[in-house]
N, C-alpha and C positions, 0 to 999 in steps of 0.2 A: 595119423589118419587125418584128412583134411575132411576140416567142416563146411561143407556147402550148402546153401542157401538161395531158394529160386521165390521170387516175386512174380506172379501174374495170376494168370486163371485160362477158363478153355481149356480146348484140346492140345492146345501147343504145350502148356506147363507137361501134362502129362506123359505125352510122348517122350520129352526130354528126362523125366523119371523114370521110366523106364530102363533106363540106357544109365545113366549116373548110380543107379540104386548096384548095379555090379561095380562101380568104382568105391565107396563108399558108404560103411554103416553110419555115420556121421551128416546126414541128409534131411534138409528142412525144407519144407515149402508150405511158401506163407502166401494165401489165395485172398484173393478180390472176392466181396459182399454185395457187390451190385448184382448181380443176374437175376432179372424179374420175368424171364420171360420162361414160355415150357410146362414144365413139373416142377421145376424148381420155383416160378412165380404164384403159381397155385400154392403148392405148400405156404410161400409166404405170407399171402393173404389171408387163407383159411386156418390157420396155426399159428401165425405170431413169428415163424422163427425164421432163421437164416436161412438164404439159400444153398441146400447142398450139391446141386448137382456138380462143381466143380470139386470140391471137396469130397464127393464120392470120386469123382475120376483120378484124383491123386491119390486116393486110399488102398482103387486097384492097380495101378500103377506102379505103386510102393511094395503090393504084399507080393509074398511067396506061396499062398493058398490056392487048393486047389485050381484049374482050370474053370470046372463046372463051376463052383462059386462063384468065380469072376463071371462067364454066364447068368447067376442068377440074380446077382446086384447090378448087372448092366440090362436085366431084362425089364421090357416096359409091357403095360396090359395095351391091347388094341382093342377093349370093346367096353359097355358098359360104364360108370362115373368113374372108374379109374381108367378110363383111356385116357393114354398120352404119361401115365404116370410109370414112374422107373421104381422097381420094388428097392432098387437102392437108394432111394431119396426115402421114399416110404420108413426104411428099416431105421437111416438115421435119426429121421422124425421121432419115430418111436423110442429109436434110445437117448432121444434130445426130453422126451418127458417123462423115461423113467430116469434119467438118471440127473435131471436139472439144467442139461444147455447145451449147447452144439459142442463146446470145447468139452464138454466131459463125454458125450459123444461118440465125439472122434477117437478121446483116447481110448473107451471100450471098443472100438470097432478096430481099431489098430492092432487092441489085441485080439482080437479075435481071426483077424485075416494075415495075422503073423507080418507085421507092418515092418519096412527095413526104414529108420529113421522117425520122421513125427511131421505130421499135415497139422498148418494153424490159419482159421481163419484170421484174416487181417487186423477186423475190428468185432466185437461184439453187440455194438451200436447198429441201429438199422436205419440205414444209410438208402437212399435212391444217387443214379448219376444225371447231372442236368445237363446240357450241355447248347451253347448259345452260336448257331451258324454265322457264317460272313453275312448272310442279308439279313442278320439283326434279330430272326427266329431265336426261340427258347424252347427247347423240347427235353420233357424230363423225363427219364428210363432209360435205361441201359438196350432193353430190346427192341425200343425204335427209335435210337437216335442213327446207327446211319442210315437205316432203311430210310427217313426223311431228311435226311442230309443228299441221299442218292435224288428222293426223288423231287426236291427242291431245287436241284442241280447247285446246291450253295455246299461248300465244303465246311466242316468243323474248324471255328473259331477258337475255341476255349469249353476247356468243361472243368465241372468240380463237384463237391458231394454234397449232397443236402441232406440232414446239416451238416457244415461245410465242419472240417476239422475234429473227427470223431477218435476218440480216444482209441488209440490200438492195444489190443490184446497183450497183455501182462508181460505174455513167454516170448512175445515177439523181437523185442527191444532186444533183451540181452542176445537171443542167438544170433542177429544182424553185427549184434558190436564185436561178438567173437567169431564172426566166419572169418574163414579165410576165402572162400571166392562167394562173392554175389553174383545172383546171373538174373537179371530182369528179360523176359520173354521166353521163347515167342510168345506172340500171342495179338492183340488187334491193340493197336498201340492207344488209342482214347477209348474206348470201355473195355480194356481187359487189364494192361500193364498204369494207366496213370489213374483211377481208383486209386491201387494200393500206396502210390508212392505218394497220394495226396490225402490218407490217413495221418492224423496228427503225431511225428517223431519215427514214423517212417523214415523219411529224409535226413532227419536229424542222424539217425542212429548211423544212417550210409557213411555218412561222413567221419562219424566218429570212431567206424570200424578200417582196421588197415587191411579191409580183404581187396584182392583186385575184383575191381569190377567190372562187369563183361554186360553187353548187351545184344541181345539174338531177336534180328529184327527176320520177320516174316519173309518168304522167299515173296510170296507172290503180294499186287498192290487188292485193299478191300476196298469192294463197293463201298462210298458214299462215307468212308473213313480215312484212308491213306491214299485214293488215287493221286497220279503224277507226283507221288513223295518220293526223295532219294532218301539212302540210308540218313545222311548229312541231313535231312529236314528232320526223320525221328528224330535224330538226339537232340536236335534243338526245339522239337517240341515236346 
């Protein structure tokens, strides 16, 4: 059985879960910490913890549970102080304080939606993403860097994590060193896929692992993030 291992976050990781989870019980996906924006920014703020909302979408993604459950962990309130909030972000939350942190979490909620493989946040450190435009701008967060990238008309320059080189999670290292395929994306190539890989020993472990590894760059180009990119400019950025 081949061990595979996916790097990003968003909806691209997920949908590619989906699809691989009938190839493989042997199935890792290891998500980005940046996302401040939504429900998942809230939670941040007012709780302390990680962002889940990417790490719920890998979790339904993953499981074999019911339908209606996936309905109920993807359902959001539209009125009152939980509007805009996702009762799957919420339910994490909850099992982030009863049972001491997003990684013990996940693995309760794993089992509980009958999880094929294992979802890991990147890093346990909390981390924002900065990211510095061609005209010399600094805008830090994940939820409006391209949006002022787009509307600056200056394209992303370089980004990285403040603070810069946060230690990655425990379980992470070893399953990158023994996959056999790595698959980085889809997903928005400067705040969804280079977060993770600019976690400290991320990088390291890639290399040190003999999995092939594959890169799945987005069909279509993003506002104020990838315009006029060829595939040839992702991998070189």
């Amino acid at each position: 059985m081949k061990r595979i291992s996916i790097i990003g976050g968003g909806t691209g990781l997920s949908v590619l879960l989906r699809g691989l989870k009938k190839q493989t019980e042997d199935l890792h996906a290891i998500v980005n910490m940046v996302d401040d924006g939504g429900s998942s920014g809230r939670l941040r703020e007012e709780l302390g913890m990680g962002p889940p909302g990417d790490l719920r979408n890998c979790l339904l993604a993953m499981s074999e549970a019911d339908p209606l459950l996936d309905e109920l962990f993807n359902y959001r309130f539209d009125r009152g102080s939980l509007s805009g909030q996702s009762f799957g972000n919420l339910m994490i939350a909850a099992l982030s304080e009863l049972t001491g942190g997003i990684d013990h979490a996940l693995y309760q909620a794993a089992t509980i939606f009958n999880v094929t493989g294992r979802v890991y946040p990147v890093t346990l450190e909390d981390i924002r993403l900065i990211a510095w435009l061609h005209n010399g701008k600094e805008v830090l967060g994940e939820s409006v860097i391209p949006k002022t990238a787009f509307e600056e008309k200056s394209p992303i320059h370089r980004v990285n994590l403040h603070p810069a080189r946060p230690k990655a999670f425990k379980e992470v290292i070893p399953v990158l060193e023994t996959s056999d395929i790595i698959i980085v994306g889809p997903g928005s190539l400067y705040t969804s896929l280079l977060p993770a890989l600019l976690v400290s020993g991320i990088k390291e472990a890639i290399l040190r692992s003999n999995a092939v590894c594959i890169y799945t760059a987005n069909l279509m180009t993003q506002a104020g993030e990838t315009d006029h990119l060829a595939v040839s400019d992702h991998l070189r950025v």
